[in-house]
N, CA, C and O of each residue as an XYZ file, in Angstrom:
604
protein
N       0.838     -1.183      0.000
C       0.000      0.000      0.000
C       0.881      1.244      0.000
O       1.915      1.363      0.658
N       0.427      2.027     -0.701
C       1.097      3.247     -1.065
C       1.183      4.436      0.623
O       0.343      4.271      1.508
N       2.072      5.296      0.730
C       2.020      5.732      1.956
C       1.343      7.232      0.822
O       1.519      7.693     -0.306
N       0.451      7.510      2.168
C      -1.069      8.680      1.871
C       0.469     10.282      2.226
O       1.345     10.497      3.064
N      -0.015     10.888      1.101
C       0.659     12.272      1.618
C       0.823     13.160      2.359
O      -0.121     13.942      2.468
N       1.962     13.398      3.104
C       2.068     14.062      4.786
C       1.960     12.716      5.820
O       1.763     12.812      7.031
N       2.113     11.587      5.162
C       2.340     10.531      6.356
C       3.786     10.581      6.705
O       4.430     11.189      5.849
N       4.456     10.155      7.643
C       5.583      9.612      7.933
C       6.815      9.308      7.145
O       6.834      8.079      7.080
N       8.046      9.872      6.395
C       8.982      9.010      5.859
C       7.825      9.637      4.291
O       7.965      8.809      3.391
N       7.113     10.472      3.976
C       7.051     10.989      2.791
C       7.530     12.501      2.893
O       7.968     12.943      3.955
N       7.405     13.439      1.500
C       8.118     14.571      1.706
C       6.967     15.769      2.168
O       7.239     16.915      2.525
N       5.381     15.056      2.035
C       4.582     16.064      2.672
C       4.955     16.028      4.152
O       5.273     17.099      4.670
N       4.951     14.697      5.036
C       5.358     14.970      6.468
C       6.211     15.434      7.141
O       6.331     15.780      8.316
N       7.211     15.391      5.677
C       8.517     16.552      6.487
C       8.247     17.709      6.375
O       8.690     18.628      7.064
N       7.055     17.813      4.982
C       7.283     19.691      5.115
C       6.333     19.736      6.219
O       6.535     20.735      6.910
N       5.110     18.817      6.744
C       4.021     19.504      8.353
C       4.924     19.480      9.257
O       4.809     20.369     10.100
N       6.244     18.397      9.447
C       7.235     18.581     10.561
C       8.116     20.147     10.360
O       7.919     21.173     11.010
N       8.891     19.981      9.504
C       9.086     21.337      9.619
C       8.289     23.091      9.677
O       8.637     24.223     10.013
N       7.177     22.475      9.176
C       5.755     24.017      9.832
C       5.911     23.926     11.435
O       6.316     24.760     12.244
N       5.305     22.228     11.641
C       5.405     22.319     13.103
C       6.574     22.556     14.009
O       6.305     22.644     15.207
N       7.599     22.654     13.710
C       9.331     22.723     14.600
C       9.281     24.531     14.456
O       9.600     25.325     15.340
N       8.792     24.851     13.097
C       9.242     26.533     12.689
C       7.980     27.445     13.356
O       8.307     28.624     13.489
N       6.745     27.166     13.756
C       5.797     28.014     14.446
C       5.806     27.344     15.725
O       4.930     27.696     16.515
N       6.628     26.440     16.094
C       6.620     26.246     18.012
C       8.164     26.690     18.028
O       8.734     26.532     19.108
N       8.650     27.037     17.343
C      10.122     27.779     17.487
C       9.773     29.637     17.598
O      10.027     30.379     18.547
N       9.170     29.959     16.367
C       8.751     30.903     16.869
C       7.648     31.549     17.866
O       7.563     32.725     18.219
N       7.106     30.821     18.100
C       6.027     30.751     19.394
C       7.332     30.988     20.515
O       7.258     32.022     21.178
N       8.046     30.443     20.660
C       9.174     30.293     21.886
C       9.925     31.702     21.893
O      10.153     32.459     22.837
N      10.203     31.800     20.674
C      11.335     33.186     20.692
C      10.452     34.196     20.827
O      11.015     35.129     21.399
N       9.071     34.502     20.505
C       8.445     36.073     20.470
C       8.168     35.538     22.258
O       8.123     36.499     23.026
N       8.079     34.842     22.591
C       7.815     34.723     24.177
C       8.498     35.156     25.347
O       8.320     35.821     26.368
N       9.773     34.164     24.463
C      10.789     34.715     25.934
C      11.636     36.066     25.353
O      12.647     36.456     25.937
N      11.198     36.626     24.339
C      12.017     38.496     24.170
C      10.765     38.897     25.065
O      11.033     40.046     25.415
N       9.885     38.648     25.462
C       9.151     39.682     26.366
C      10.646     39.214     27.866
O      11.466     38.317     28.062
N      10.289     40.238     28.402
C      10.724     39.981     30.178
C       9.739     39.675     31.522
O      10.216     39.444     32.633
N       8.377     39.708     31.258
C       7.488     39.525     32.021
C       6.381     38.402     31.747
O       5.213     38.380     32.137
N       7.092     37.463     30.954
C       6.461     36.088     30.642
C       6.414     35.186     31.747
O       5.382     34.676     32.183
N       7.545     35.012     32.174
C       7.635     34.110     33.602
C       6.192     34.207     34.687
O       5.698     33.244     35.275
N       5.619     35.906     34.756
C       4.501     35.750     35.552
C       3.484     35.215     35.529
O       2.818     34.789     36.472
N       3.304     35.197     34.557
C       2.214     34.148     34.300
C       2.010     32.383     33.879
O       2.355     31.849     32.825
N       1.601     31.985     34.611
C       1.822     30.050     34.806
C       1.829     29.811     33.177
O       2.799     29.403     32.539
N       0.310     30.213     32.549
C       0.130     30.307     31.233
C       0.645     30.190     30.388
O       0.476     29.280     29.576
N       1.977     31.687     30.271
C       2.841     32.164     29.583
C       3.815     30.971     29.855
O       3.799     30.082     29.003
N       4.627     30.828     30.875
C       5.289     29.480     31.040
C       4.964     28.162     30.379
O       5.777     27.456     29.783
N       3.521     27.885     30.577
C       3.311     26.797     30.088
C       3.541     26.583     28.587
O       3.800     25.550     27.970
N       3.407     27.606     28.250
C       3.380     27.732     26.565
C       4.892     27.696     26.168
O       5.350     27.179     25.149
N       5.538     28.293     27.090
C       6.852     28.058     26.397
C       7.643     26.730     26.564
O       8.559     26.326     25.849
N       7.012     26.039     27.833
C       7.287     24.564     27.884
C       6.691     23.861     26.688
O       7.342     23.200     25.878
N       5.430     24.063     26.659
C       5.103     23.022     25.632
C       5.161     23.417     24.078
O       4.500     22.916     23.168
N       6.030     24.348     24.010
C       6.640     24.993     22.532
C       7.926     24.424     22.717
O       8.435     24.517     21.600
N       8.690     23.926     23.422
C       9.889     23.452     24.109
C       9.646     22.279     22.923
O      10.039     22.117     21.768
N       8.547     21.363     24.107
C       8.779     20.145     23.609
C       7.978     20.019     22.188
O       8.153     18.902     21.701
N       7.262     20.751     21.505
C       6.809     21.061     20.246
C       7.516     20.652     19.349
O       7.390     19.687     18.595
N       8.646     21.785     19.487
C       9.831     21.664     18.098
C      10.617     20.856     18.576
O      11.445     20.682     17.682
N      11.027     19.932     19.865
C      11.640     18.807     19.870
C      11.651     17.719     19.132
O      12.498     17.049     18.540
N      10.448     17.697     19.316
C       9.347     16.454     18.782
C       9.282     16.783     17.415
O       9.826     15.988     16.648
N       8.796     17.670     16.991
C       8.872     17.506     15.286
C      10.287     17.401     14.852
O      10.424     16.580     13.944
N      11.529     18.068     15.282
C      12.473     18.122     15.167
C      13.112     16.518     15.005
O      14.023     16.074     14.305
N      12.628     16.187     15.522
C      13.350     14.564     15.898
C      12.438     14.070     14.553
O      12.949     13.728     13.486
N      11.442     14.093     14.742
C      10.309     13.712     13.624
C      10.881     13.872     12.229
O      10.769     13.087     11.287
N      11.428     14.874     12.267
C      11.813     15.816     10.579
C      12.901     15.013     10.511
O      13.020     14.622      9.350
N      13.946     14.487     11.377
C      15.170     13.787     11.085
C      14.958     12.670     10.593
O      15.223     12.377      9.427
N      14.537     12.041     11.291
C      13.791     10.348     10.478
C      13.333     10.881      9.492
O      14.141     10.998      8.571
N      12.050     11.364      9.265
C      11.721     11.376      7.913
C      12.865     11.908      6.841
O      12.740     11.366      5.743
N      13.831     12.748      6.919
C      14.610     12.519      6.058
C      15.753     11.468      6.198
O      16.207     10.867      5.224
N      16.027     11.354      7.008
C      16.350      9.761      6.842
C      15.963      8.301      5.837
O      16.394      7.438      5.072
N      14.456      9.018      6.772
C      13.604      7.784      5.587
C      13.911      7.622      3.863
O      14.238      6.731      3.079
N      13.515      9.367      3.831
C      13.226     10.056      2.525
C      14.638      9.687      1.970
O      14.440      8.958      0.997
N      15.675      9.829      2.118
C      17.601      9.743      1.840
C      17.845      8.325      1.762
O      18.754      8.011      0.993
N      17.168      7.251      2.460
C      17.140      5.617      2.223
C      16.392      4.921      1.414
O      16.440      3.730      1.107
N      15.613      5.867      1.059
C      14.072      5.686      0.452
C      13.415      4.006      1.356
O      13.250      2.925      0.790
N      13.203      4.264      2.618
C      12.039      3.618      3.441
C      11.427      3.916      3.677
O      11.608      5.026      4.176
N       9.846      3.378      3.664
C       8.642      3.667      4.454
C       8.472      2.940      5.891
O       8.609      1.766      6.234
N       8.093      4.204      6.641
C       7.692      3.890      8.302
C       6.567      3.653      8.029
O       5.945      4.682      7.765
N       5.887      2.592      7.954
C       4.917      1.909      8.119
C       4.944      0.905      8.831
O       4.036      0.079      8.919
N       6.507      0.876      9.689
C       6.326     -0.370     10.582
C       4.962     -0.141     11.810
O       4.533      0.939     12.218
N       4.659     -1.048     12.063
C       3.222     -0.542     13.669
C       4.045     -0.506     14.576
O       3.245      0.357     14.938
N       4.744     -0.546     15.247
C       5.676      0.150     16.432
C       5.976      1.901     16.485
O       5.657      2.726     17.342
N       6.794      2.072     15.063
C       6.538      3.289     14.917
C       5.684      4.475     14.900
O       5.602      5.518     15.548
N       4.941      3.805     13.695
C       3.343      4.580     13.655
C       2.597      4.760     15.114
O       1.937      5.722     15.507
N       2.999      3.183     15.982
C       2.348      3.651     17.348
C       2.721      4.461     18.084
O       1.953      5.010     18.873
N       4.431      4.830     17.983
C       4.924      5.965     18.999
C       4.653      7.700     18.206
O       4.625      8.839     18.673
N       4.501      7.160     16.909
C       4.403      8.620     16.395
C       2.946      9.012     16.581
O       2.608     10.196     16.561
N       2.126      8.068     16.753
C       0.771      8.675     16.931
C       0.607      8.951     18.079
O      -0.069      9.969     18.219
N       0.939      8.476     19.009
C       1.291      8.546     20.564
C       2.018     10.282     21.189
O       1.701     11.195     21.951
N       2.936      9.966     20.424
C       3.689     11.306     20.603
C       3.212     12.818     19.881
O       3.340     13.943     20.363
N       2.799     12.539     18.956
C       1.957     13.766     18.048
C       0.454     13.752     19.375
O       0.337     14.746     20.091
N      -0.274     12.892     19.493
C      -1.464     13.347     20.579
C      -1.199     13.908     21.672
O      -1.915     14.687     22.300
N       0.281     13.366     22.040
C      -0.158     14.213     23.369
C       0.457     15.218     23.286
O      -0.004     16.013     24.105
N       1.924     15.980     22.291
C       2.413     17.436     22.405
C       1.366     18.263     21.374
O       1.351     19.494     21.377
N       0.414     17.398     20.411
C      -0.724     17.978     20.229
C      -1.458     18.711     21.788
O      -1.213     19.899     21.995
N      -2.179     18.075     22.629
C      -2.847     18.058     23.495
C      -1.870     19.305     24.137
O      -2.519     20.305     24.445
N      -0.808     19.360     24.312
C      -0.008     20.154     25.553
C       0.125     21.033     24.637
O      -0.241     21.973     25.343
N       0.418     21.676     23.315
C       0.064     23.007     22.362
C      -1.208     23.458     22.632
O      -1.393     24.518     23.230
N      -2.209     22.666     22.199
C      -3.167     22.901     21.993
C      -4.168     23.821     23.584
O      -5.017     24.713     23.584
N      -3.494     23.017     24.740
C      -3.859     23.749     25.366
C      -3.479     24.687     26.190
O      -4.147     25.322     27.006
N      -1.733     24.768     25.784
C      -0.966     25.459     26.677
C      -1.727     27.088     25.347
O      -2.084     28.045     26.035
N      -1.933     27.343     23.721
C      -2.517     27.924     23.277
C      -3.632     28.432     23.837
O      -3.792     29.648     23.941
N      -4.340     27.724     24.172
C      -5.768     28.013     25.206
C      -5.672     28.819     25.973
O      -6.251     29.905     26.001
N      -5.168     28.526     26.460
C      -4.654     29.094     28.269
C      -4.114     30.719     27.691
O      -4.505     31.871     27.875
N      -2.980     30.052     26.887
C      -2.725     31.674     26.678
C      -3.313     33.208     25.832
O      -3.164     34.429     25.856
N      -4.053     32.131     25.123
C      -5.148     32.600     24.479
C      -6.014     33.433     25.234
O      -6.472     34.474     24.763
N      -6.318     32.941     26.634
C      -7.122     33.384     27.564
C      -6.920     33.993     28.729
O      -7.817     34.412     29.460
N      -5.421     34.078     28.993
C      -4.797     35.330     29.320
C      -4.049     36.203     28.492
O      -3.238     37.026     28.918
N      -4.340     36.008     27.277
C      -4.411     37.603     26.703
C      -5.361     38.468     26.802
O      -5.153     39.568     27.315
N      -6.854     38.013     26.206
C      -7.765     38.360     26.694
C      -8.241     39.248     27.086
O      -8.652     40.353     26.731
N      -8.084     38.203     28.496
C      -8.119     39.356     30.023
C      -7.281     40.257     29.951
O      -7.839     41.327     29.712
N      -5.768     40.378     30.079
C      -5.205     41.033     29.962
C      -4.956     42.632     29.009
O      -4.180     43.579     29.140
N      -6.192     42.257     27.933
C      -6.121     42.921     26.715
C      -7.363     43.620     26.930
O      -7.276     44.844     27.022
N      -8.476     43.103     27.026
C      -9.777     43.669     26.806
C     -10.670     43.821     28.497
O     -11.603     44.595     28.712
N     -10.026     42.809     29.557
C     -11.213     42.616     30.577
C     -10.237     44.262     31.634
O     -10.715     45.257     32.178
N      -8.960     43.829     31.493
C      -8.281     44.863     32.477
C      -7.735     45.683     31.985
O      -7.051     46.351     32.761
N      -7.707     46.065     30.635
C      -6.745     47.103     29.997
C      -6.128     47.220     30.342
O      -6.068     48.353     30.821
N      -5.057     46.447     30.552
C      -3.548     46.546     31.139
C      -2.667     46.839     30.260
O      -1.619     47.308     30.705
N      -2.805     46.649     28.592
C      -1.628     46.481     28.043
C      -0.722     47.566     27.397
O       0.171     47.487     26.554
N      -1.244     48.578     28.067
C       0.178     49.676     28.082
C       1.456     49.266     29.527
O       2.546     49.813     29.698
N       0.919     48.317     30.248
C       1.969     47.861     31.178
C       2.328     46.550     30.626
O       2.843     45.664     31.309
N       2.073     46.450     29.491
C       2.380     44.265     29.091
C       2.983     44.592     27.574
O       2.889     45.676     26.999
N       3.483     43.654     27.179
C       3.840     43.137     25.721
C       2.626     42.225     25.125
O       2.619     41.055     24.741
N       1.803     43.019     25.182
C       0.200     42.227     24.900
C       0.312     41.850     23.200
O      -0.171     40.822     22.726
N       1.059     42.910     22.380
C       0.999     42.289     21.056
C       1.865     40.944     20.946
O       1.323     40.009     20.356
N       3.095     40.763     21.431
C       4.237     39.171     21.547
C       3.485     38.700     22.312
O       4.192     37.769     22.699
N       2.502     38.594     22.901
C       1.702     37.699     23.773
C       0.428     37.419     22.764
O       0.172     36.215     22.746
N      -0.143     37.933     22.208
C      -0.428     37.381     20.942
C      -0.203     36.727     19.792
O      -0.711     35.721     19.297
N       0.787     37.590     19.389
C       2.039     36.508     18.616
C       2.147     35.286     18.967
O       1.617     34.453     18.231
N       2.728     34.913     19.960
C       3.143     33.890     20.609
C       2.503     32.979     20.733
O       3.046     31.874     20.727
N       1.304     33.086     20.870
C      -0.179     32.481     20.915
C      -0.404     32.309     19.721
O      -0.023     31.197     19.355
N      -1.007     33.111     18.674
C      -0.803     32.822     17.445
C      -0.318     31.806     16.792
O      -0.954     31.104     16.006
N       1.091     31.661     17.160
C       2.076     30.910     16.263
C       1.615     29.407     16.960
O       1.365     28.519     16.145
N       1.468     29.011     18.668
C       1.498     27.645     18.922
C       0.096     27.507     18.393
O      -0.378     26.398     18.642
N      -0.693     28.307     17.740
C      -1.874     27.436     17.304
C      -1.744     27.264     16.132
O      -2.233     26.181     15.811
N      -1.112     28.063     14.909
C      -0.597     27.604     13.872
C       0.004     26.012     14.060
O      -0.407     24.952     13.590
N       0.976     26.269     14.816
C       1.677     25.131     15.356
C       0.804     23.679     15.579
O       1.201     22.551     15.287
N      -0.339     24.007     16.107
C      -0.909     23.087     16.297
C      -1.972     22.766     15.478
O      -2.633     21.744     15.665
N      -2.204     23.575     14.554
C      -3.005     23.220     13.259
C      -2.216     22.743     12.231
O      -2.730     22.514     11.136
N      -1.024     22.558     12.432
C      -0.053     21.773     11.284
C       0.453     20.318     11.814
O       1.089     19.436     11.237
N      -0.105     20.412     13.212
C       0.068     19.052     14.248
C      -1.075     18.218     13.462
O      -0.862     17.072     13.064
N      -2.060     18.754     13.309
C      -3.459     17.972     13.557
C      -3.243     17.364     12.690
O      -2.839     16.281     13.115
N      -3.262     17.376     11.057
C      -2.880     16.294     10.410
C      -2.349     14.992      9.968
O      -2.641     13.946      9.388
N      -1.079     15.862     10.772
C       0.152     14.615     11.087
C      -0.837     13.341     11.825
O      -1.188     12.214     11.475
N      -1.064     14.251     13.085
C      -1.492     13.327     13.947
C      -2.800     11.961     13.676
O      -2.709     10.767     13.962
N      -3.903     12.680     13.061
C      -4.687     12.561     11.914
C      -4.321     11.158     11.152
O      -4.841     10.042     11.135
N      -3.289     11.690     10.591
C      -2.767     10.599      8.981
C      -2.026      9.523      9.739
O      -1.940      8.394      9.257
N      -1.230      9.971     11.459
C      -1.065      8.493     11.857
C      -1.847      7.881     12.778
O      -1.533      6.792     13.258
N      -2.600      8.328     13.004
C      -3.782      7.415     13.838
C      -4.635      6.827     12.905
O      -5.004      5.755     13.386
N      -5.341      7.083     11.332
C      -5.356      6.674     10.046
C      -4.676      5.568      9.873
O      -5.135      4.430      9.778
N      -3.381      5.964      9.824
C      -2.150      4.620      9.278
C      -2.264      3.684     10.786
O      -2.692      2.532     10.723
N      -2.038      4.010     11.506
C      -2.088      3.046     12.903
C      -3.491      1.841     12.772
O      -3.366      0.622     12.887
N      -4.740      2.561     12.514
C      -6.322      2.164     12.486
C      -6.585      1.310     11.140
O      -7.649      0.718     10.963
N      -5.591      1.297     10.264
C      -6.412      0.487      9.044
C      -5.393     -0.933      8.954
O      -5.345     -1.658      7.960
N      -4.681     -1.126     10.094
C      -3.757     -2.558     10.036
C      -4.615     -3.013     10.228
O      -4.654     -4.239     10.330
């Protein structure tokens, strides 16, 4: 069976790995140039789980060119199981460390008008990008729970 495009070890999944490594990379850097990110759990959380974001695709993007440079398909089920495994849950920890920060901007922006004392626009940004980030996750994740489900 032919591997479906943006799966694993093809050249669409390296280019969603590299979207996903390049908007949880920049999610990280417009974060920590603010200086008053640390105060908020939120803000932290997001930069942890932008941490392990572009880890994870990062590692992801290497195999697949690996793959792509050997010409193999990961279609073994071990793999597919850790990659679907691993895409759900730094899915899950983007997705909601985005949330969160999503929702202390917000406040911060519209409920307290604070943001002549904040970096409220890089706190948007930042936010921004891990949901990009995590709308270039969903697929991946998607096409291997797909490939995992039709053995």
């Amino acid at each position: 069976m032919k591997d479906p495009p943006g799966a694993p070890g093809t050249p669409g999944g390296l280019g969603l790995r590299l979207v996903q490594a390049f908007f949880a990379a920049a999610a990280l850097a417009v974060m920590a140039s603010t200086d008053d990110f640390p105060s908020v759990s939120a803000f932290c959380y997001l930069v942890a789980a932008a941490i392990l974001q572009c880890l994870w695709s990062l590692s992801l993007a290497i195999i697949d060119i690996y793959a792509l440079l050997v010409k193999r398909s990961l279609r073994n089920p071990q793999a597919v199981c850790i990659f679907t495994i691993g895409d759900g849950i730094t899915g899950t920890l983007t997705l909601g460390a985005a949330c969160a920060s999503a929702g202390i901007t917000v406040l911060i922006g519209n409920d307290l008008n604070i943001c002549a004392n904040n970096h409220c626009a890089s706190f948007e940004t930042a936010t921004a990008m891990a949901f990009i980030s995590w709308f270039a996750l969903a697929p991946s994740c998607v096409l291997n729970f797909w490939s995992m489900a039709s053995r």
